[in-house]
Structure formats: structure tokens, C-alpha cells
C-alpha positions in Angstrom: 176.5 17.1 90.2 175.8 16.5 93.8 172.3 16.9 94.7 171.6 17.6 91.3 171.5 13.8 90.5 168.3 12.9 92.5 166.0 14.4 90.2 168.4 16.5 87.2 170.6 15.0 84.9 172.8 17.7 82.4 172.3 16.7 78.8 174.3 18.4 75.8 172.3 19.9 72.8 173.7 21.1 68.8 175.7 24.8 69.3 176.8 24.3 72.9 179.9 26.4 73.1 182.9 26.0 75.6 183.9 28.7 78.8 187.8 27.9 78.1 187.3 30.2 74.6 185.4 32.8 76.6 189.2 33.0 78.7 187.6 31.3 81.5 190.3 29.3 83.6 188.2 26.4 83.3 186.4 24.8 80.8 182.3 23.5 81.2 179.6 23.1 78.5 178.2 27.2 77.8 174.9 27.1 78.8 174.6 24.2 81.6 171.5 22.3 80.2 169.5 20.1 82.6 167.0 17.7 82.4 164.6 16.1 85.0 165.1 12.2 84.7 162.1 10.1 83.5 160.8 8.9 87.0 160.5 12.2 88.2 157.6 14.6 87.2 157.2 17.0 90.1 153.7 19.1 90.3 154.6 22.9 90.7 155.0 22.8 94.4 157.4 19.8 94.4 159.5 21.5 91.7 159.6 24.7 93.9 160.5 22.8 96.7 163.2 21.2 94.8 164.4 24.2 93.5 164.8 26.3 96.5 166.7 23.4 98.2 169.4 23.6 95.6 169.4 27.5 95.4 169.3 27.7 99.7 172.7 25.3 99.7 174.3 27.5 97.1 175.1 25.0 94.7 172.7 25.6 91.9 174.3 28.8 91.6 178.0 28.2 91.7 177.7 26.0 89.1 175.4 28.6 86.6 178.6 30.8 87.2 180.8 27.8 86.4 179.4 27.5 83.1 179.5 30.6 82.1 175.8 32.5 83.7 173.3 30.8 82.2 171.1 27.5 82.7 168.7 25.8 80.8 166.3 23.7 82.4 163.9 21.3 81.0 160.9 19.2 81.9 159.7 21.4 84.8 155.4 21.3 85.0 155.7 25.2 83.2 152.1 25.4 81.7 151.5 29.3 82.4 152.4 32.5 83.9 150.8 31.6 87.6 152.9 28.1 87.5 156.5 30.2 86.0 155.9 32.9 88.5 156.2 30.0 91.2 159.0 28.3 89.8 161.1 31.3 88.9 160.6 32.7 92.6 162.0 29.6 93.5 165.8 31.0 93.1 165.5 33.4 95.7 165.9 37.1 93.8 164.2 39.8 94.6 161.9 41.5 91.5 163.5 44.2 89.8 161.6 47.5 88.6 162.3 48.8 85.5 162.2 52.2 84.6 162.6 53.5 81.4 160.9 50.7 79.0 161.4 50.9 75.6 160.0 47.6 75.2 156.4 46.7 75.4 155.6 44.2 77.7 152.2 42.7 79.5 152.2 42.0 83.2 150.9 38.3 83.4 151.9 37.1 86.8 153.7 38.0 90.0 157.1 39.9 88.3 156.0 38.0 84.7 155.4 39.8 82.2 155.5 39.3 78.1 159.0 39.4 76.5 159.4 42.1 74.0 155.7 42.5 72.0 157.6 43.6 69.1 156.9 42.1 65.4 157.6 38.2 65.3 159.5 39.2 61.7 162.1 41.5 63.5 164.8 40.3 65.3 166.4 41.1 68.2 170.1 41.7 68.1 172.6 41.0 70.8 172.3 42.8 74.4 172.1 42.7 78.0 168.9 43.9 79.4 169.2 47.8 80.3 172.7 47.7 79.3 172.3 51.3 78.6 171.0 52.1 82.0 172.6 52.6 85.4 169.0 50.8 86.8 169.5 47.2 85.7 168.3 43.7 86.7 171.4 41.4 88.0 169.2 37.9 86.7 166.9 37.2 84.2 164.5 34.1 83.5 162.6 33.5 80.8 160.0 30.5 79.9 158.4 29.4 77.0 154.6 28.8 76.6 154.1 28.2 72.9 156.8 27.2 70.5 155.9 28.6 66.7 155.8 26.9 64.0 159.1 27.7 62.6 162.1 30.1 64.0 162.3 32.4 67.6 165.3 30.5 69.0 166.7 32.9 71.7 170.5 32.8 71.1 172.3 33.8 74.2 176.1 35.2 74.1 178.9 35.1 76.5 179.4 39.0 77.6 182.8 38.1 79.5 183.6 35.7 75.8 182.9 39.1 73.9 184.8 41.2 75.9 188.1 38.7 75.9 187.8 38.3 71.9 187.7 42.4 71.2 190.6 42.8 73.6 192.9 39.8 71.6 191.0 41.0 68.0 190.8 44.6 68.2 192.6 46.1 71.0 192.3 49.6 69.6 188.5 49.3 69.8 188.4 47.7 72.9 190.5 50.0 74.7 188.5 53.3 73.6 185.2 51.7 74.7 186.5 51.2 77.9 188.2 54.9 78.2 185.3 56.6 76.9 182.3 54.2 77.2 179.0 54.7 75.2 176.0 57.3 74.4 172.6 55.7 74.1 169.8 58.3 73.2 166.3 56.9 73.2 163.8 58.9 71.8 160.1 58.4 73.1 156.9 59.3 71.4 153.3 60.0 72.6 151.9 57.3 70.9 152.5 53.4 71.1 154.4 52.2 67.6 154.9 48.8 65.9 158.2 48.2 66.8 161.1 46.1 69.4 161.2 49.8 70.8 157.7 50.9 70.6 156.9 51.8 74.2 155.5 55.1 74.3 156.8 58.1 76.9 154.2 56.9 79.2 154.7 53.6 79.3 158.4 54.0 79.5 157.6 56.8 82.7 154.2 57.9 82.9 153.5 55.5 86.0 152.5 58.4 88.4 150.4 60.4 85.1 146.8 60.5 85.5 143.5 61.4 83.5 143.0 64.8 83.8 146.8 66.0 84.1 147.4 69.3 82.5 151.0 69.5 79.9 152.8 70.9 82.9 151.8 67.9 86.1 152.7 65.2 82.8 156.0 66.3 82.2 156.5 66.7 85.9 155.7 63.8 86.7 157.6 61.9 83.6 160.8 63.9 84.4 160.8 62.9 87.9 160.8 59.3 86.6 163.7 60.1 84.2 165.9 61.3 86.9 166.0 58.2 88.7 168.4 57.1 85.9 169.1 59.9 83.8 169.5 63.8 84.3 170.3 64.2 80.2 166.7 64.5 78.6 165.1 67.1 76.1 161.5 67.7 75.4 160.4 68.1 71.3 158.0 69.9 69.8 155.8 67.3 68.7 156.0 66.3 72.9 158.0 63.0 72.1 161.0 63.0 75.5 165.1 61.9 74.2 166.8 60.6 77.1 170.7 60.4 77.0 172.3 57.7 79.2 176.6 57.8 79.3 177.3 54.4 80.8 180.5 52.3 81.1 180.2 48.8 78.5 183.4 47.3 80.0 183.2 46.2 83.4 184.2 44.2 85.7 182.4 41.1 86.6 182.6 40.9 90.2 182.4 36.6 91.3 184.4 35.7 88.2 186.8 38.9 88.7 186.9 38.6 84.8 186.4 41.9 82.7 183.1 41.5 81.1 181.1 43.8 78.0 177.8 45.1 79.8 175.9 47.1 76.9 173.4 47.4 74.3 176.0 48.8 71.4 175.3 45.5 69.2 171.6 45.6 69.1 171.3 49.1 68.5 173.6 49.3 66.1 171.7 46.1 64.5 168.4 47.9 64.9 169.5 51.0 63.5 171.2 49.4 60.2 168.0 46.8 59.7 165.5 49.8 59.6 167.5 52.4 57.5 168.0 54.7 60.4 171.8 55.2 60.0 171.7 58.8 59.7 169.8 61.7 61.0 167.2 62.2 62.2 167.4 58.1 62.7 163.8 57.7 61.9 163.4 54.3 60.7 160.8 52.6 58.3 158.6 51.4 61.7 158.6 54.8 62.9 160.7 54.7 65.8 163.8 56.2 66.5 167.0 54.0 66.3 169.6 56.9 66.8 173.3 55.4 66.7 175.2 54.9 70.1 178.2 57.0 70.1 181.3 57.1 72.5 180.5 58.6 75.5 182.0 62.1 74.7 179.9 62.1 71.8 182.5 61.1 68.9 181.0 58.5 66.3 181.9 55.1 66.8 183.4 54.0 63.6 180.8 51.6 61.5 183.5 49.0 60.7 183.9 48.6 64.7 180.4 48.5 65.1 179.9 46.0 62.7 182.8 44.1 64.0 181.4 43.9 67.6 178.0 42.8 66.3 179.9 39.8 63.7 181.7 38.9 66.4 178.8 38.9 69.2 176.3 36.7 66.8 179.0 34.5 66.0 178.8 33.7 69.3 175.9 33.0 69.7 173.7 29.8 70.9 170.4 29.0 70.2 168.3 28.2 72.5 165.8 26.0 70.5 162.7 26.0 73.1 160.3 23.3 74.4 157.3 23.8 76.4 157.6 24.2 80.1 161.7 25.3 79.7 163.2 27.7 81.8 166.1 29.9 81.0 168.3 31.7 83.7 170.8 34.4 82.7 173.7 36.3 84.6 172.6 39.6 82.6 176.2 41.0 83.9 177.6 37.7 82.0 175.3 37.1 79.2 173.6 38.7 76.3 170.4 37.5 74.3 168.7 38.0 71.9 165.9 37.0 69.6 165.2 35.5 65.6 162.2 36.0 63.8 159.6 33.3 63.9 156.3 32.4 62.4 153.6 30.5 64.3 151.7 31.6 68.1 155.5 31.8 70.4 155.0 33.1 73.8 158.1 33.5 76.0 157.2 35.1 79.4 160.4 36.9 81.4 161.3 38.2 84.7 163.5 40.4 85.8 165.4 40.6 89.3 168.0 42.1 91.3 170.3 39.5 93.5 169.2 38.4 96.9 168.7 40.8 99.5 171.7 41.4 101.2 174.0 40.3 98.6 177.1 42.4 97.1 176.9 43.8 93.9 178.2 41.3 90.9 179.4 43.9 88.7 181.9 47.3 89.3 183.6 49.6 87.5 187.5 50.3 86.4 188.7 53.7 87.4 188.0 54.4 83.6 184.7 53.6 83.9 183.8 55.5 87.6 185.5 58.6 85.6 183.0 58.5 82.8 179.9 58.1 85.6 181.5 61.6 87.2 181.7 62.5 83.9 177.9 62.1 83.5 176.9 63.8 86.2 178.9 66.8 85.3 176.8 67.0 82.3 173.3 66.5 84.2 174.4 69.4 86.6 175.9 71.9 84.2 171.7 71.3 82.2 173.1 69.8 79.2 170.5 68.2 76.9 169.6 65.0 75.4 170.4 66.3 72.0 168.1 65.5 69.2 168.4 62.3 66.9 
């Protein structure tokens, strides 16, 4: 543990799952948990000090990416946003700007903002954050304020495990994601719903729209926000926006140089099926629209695959039971998360962030997947639309 052992110690917890079974070469506890030892309880500056020491000498992260991409940390003086904001800068990333939110979230703190608002009784199913975007954080953090009263672990799943067991399980399937990739259609409406989706067209990319915009400067200004990751997007009647995104799920993950699943298939499929929005027009008993990812060309994905990927994915999984004050850090090009219901107050703050500056990108394509970006962009020049879910 090297440095580590001044002031961390690793500790093991129920549901900690090996990187040998993820076809790793090695084999280390999935995620690394760490603990600070009993004589050491650091204010927020000595634990940011601490921190960037071990992230400057590049240890910290090595070993994150030994043990599969994520690392739980526990006993750090976490009591709000200011005080996470601090400690999560502490690893050296630069913030990441989303664009295209479907979920709702509250800016708190410097790059902190709520975890998804949605419901406390709906899950959240399996994914990588913007999965179905080619605009995507490379690291995520969260922390945990307030732990409810019962439920609202956050499971986290090996992405590079998933991707090994669908080859060995169901090659077939496997092979005609990575040939054809996947079809996410979002559909935006004007107004805010209840829901893990419920970000309006505005809040997803209405940054630049202000009071007193006519129809025509609005969806000006919204479409120029869509372009930055997506030239597939139809305007309905009603003046709700779809936005199609053709994206490759298996990739390659770049410092492992192991082939990895990078998607959001499993939660919208899981979405979908919980709100009875299976069929057209996908409009589901919160309101939203859960549309069903297809293969990139547009076939249907077969529902016994998609129900395959998701059994296998939350089999998978590991709970992250939170305390106060812990701090979570995910590879989002290695690991998936999710979310189970809860009852009680729970607030989980996240960030999200790009690499460091200057540093390579840590996931590529296979030829099969740069063929299906080209492919995109065919479609985006030739004014194809979104279609309508």
C-alpha cells in the first residue's frame, strides 16, 4: 500500500466481488475500499493535502485501475457540498460539462451538484453516465450527506466484467452490439416531470434561452446545443425536441487495453419495462418518454437479449451501503452504477470530470465502432430525423 499506510488502511465489506472473474489478469478486491486509521482525523485541508500527494505521485490511481475503477473511501471530514467540492478536487480532474441532461440535478458547490432528483421509490438501473452520448465524463465521484432510513445503496458494476461475460455467454449478442452499436432516442418536453428522466428541453439545452425569446431564437438556440453531440433531432407538435444519439457500447478501454461495455442499454431497457413504456409511443405511467434502444441501424434489439444483459449486469452488482462523509470514485469507461429505492432524507451529491489536462484519452473505438460514428454522421448530413417514439 505504500504511502497509503500512513494514514489509509483497505478494509473488506459484504458483496466485494473479485477483478480475476471480470477477465482481468490479476486478481484485487472490486471496489478498493479504504479506511482512515483511528489516530488520524484530518480537517478538510489536511485531507486535501493528503489526497493530492497520493494522486501527484500517481499511485492512488494505478491502484483504482488495479482493482477494477472504482474506490471507496471512508472517514474523510465530508460534512457538505463546500467541504466534497474540496476533497473531490483533490484528484486532479478537470470538471466536465454536460450537455444534454435528462437528469435533474441542483448545482450545490464548485462542479457538485445533486445526483439524480428523481423519485426515492424508483430505481435506477445499470449505466455509465452519458453512455449514450459522444460528450461524456472520463471520472465520477460521488458522496453521501444523509443516509435514509432504509434502502438507496448505489450498486456499482464492472463494465469491462459485463462485457467479458456477454462475449463467453452470448456471443451472438455480443458480437451484433459491437457491429452495429445502439440507438438511444430521448424525447424532451417543455415542462419539468416527476421522473429519473424528467429534465425538461431547457434544462437539458436551453443554457443560452432567455425571457423574452420568440419560438424561432428558442429553438435556435436549443438546436445549436444539440449539435454539439447530436445532428439527429426532430421538433413535435406539442414543442417537446427527440434527439437520436448512434453510439458504439463496446469499446476499448485504453490503460487496461481490455474491451469494455460503455452504454446505457440496461437502464433504459430497465426504465422502459418498470413504467409500461415497452411499445409505442413509449409514454410511461410518469409521463416521460422511455423509448426502447435499438441497434444502431434501427433493428429491435431482441427483449430476451435485453433482459439477458440487464440479469446479467445486476447480478453483478455491489452495493455500496453508504456512511456519512464517504466518497466514491468511478472509472465511468470501467464501471456502471446505479441506484435502489430508499425511504428516509438520502442526499448523495456527484461530480463529474474529464481526465487531467493533457492526459490521453482512456477509451477508443474498434474499427467496428469508428464505422458506426461515420455512419452517424452520414445520417446527420443527409437531414435524417430523430424519428418519433
Amino acid at each position: 500500500m505504500g504511502e497509503f499506510q500512513q494514514n489509509l488502511e483497505s478494509f473488506a465489506f459484504e458483496g466485494q466481488q473479485q477483478t480475476i472473474t471480470f477477465g482481468y489478469p490479476t486478481n484485487h478486491a472490486f471496489p478498493l475500499a479504504l479506511q482512515t486509521k483511528g489516530d488520524w482525523k484530518p480537517n478538510v485541508s489536511e485531507a486535501v493535502n493528503y489526497l493530492e500527494s497520493l494522486t501527484t505521485s500517481g499511485q492512488l490511481l494505478r491502484l483504482v485501475q488495479q482493482h477494477g475503477g472504482a474506490l471507496l473511501i471512508r472517514g474523510l471530514p465530508i460534512t457538505d457540498a463546500e467541504s466534497y467540492s474540496q476533497i473531490a478536487h483533490a484528484f486532479g480532474f478537470s470538471a466536465h460539462e454536460e450537455v444534454g441532461r435528462p437528469p435533474v440535478r441542483t448545482v450545490l458547490a464548485k462542479n457538485v451538484k445533486t445526483a439524480n432528483e428523481g423519485p426515492p421509490e424508483l430505481p435506477i438501473w445499470p449505466h455509465n453516465e452519458y453512455g449514450w452520448s459522444t460528450h461524456n465524463p472520463a471520472w465520477l465521484t460521488f458522496s453521501c450527506l444523509d443516509v435514509p432510513e432504509r434502502g438507496g445503496a448505489t450498486p456499482i458494476i464492472s463494465s469491462i466484467g459485463l462485457a467479458h461475460r456477454l462475449r463467453e455467454q452470448a456471443p451472438d449478442f455480443f458480437d451484433l452490439l459491437l457491429q452495429k452499436g445502439v440507438r438511444y432516442l430521448y424525447r424532451y418536453g417543455r415542462e419539468q416531470v416527476t421522473s429519473t428522466t424528467g429534465a425538461s428541453v431547457f434544462a437539458a439545452y436551453g443554457q443560452e434561452v432567455q425571457d423574452g425569446d420568440d419560438e424561432e431564437t428558442i429553438r435556435a438556440k436549443i438546436e445549436k446545443e444539440v449539435r454539439r453531440h447530436s445532428e439527429l433531432f426532430e421538433w413535435h407538435d406539442d414543442g417537446s425536441l427527440s434527439v437520436t444519439h448512434i453510439v458504439p457500447i463496446i469499446r476499448k478501454h485504453v490503460p487496461t487495453g481490455l474491451t469494455t461495455w460503455f452504454g446505457n442499454l440496461t437502464s433504459a431497457y430497465g426504465r422502459s419495462r418498470h413504467h409500461g413504456a415497452t411499445q409505442p409511443p413509449f409514454r410511461g405511467d410518469d409521463g416521460s418518454y422511455h423509448p426502447l434502444p435499438t441497434y444502431g441501424d434501427g433493428s429491435p434489439i431482441d427483449n430476451s437479449h435485453l433482459e439477458f444483459a440487464l440479469d446479467i449486469a445486476e447480478q453483478m452488482q455491489v452495493d455500496v451501503q453508504w456512511q456519512k462523509g464517504d466518497l466514491v470514485l468511478l472509472d465511468n469507461y470501467a464501471v456502471m452504477h446505479s441506484r435502489r429505492a430508499w425511504a428516509g432524507k438520502r442526499t448523495v451529491l456527484a461530480a463529474l470530470w474529464d481526465g487531467k489536462i493533457g492526459e490521453k484519452d482512456r477509451i477508443e473505438d474498434f474499427v467496428e465502432g469508428e464505422r458506426i460514428l461515420q455512419g452517424r454522421e452520414r445520417h446527420g448530413a443527409s437531414g435524417e430525423s430523430a424519428g418519433t417514439p
